[in-house]
C-alpha positions as CSV (number, residue, x, y, z in Angstrom):
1,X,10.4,-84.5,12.0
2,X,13.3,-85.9,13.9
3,X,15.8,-83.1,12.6
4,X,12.7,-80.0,13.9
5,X,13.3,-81.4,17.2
6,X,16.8,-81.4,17.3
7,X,16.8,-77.6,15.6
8,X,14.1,-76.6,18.5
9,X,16.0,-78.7,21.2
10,X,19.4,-77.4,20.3
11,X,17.4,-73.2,19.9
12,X,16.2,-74.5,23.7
13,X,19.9,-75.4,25.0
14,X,21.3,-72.3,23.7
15,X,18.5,-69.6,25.1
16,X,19.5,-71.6,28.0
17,X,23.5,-70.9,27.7
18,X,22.0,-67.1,27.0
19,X,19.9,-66.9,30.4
20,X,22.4,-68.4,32.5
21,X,25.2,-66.0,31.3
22,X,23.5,-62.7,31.4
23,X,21.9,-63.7,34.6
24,X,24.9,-64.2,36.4
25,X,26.6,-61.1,34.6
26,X,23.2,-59.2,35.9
27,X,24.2,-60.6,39.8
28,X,27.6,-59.8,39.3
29,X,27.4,-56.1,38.1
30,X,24.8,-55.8,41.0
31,X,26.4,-56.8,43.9
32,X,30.3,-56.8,42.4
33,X,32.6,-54.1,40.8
34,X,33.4,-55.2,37.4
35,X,35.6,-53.3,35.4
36,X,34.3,-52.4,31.9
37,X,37.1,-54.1,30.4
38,X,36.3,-57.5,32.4
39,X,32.8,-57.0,31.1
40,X,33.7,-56.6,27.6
41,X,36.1,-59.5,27.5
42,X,33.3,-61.5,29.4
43,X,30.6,-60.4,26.4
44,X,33.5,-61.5,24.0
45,X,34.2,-64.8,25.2
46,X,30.4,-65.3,25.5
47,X,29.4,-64.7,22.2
48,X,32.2,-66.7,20.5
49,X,31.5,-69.9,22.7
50,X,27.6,-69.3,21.6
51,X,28.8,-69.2,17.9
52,X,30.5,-72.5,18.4
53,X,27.7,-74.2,20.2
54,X,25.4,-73.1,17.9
55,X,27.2,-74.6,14.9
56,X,28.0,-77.9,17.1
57,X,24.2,-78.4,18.3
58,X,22.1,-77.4,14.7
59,X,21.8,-79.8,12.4
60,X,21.7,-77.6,9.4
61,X,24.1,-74.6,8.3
62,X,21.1,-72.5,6.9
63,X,19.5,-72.6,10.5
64,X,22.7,-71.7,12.1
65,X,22.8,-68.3,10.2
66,X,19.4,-67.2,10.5
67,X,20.0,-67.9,14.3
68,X,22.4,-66.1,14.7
69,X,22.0,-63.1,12.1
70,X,18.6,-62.9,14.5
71,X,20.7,-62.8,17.6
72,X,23.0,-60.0,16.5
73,X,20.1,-57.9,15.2
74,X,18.4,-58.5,18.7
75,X,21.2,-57.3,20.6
76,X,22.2,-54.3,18.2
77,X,18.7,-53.3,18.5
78,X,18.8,-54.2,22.7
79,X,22.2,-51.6,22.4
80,X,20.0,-48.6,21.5
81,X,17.2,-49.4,23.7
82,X,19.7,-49.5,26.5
83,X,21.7,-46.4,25.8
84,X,18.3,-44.0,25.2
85,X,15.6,-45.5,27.7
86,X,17.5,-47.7,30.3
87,X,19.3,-46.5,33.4
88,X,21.0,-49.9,34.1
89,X,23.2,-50.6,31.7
90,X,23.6,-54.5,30.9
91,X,26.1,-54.0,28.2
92,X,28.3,-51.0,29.4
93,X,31.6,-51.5,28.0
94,X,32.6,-48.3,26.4
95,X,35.9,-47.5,26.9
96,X,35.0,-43.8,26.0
97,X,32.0,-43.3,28.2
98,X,30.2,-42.0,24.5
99,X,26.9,-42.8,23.5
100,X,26.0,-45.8,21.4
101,X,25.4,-43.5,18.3
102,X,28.7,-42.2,19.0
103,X,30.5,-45.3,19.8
104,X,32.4,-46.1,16.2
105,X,34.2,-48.9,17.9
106,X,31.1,-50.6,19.2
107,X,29.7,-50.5,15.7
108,X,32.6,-52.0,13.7
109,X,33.2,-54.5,16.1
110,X,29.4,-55.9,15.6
111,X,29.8,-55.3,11.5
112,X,33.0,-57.5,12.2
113,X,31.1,-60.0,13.8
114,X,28.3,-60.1,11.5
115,X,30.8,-60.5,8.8
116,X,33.4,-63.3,10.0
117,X,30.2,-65.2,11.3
118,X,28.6,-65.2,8.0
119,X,32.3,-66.5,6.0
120,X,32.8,-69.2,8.7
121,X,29.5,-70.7,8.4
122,X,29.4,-70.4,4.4
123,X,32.8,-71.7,4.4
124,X,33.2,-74.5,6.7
125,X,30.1,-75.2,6.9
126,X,27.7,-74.9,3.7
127,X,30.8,-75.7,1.0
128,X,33.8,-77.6,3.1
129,X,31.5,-79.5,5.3
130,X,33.5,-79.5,8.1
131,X,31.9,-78.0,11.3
132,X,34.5,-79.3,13.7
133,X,36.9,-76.2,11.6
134,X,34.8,-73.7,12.4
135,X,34.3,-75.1,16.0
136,X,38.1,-74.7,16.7
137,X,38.6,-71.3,15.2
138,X,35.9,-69.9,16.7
139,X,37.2,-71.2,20.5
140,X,40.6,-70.2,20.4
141,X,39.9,-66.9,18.8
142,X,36.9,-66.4,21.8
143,X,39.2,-67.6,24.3
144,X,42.6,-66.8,23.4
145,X,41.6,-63.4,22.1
146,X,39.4,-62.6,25.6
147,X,42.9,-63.3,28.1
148,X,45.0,-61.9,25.4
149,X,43.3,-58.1,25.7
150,X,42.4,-58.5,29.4
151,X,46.0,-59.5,30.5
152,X,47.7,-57.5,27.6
153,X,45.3,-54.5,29.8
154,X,46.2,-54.6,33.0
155,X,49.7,-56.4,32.5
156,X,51.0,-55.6,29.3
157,X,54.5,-54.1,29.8
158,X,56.5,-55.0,26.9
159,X,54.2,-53.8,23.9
160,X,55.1,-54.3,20.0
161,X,57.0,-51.6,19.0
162,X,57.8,-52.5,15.0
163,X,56.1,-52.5,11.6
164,X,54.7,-56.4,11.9
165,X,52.5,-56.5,14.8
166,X,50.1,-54.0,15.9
167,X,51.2,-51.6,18.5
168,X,48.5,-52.2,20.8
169,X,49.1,-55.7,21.4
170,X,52.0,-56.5,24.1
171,X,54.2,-59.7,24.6
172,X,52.2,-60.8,27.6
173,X,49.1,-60.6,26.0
174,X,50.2,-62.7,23.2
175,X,51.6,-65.1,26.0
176,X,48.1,-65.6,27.3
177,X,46.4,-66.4,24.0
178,X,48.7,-68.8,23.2
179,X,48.3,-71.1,26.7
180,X,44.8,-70.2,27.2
181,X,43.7,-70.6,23.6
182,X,45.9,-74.4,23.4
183,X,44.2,-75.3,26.7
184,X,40.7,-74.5,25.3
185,X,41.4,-76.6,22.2
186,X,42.8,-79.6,24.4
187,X,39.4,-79.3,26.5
188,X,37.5,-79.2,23.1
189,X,39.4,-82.5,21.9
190,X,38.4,-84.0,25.1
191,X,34.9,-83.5,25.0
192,X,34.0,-84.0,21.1
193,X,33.9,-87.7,20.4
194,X,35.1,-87.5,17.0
195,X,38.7,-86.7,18.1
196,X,41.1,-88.6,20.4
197,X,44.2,-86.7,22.2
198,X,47.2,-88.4,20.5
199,X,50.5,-87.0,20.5
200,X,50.2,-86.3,16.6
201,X,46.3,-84.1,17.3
202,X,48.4,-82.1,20.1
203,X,50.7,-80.9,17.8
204,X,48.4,-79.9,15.5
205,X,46.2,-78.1,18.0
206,X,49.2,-76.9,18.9
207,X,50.5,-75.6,15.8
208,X,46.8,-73.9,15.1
209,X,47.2,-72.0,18.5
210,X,50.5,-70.3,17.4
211,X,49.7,-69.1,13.9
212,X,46.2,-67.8,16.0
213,X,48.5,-66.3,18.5
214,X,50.7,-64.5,15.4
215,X,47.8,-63.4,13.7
216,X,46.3,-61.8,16.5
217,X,49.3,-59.9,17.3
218,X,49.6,-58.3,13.8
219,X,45.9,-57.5,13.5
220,X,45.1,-54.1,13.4
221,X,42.3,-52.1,14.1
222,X,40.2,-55.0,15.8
223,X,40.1,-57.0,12.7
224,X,41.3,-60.0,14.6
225,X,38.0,-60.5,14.6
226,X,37.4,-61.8,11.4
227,X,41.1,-63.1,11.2
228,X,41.9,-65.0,14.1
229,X,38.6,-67.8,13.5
230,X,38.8,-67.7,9.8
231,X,42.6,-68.3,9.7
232,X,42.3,-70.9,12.7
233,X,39.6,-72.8,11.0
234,X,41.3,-73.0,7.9
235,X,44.8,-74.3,9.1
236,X,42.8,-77.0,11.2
237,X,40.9,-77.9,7.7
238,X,44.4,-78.6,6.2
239,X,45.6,-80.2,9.1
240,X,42.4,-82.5,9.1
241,X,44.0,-83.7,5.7
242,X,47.3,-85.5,7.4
């Protein structure tokens, strides 16, 4: 009985976390100018928080899945109600101005979703046992990843230009994963009990950040995705170890 009310109480927090977002995203598009880029950075960082959350406040892996396998079918089928019947578009962030039938980057990104949120919760969750992993990956990969494209966007003048990292990604971009997506991790340490923020934890947090930060920069084809969290989680596992 006691773990059905934490599994309703932490579905409760995060419809919460949901409302609150698209709410204020809702005011904003309304009475602000958001760039479609801002908003599909914003939709980025959202989701990834929510996947972290979710696998923080449920109590069993299982429950965490069918959440959030629901959640991405809701909003895949939300994405085709929007594009055909609705004039105010709540998730507008194709770069292409196509349709969502027509938008092939729009679906691979959600197939890469569905599938790096399925290996991280089997992974770290259902065979390693170790939830705090997945937790980490998924925040510096939804933070790090989020300033990385908008700053690499709009301020990305010295881009890749060899065979190890992708072409798309700039120096500046990479810059801002890797400060924004330590500084998220040393917020994380400082709110989860079950970690105190020693000199030997920094370095390690540290050390996760830059091999997210590489990683990121030689993913191609937005499979950073799937890499970035998986990778991240899985150095942090073996750095739980020492």
């Amino acid at each position: 009985m006691d773990i059905l009310i934490s599994e309703l109480n932490a579905i409760i927090l995060l419809a919460i976390y949901y409302f609150i977002f698209i709410s204020a995203l809702i005011l904003l598009k309304i009475f602000g100018s958001l760039s479609k880029e801002f908003i599909r950075k914003s939709y980025h960082f959202f989701y990834g928080i929510s996947l972290a959350l979710a696998v923080y406040l449920f109590e069993n892996w299982y429950i965490i899945l069918i959440f959030l396998i629901g959640f991405y079918l809701l909003a895949f089928i939300y994405l085709k109600i929007e594009n055909q019947y609705l004039s105010f578009k709540l998730i507008d962030f194709d770069r292409r101005n196509t349709t969502f039938a027509e938008n092939r980057e729009l679906h691979k990104q959600l197939k890469y979703l569905f599938v790096m949120q399925v290996l991280l919760i089997v992974i770290f969750l259902a065979v390693l046992a170790q939830p705090e992993a997945a937790i980490f990956g998924t925040v510096v990969w939804a933070v790090g990843d989020a300033f990385a494209g908008f700053i690499g966007k709009y301020f990305g003048r010295d881009r890749y230009n060899n065979f190890i990292f992708s072409k798309k990604k700039s120096l500046q971009g990479s810059l801002a994963f890797l400060f924004t997506g330590f500084f998220s991790l040393i917020i994380l340490t400082l709110i989860l009990p079950e970690f105190l923020l020693e000199m030997n934890f920094i370095i390690k947090i540290f050390f996760i950040t830059v091999v997210a930060t590489v990683i990121e920069a030689v993913s191609r084809d937005g499979l950073d995705t799937i890499t970035v969290p998986l990778v991240a989680a899985a150095v942090f596992s073996i750095l739980l170890r020492f």
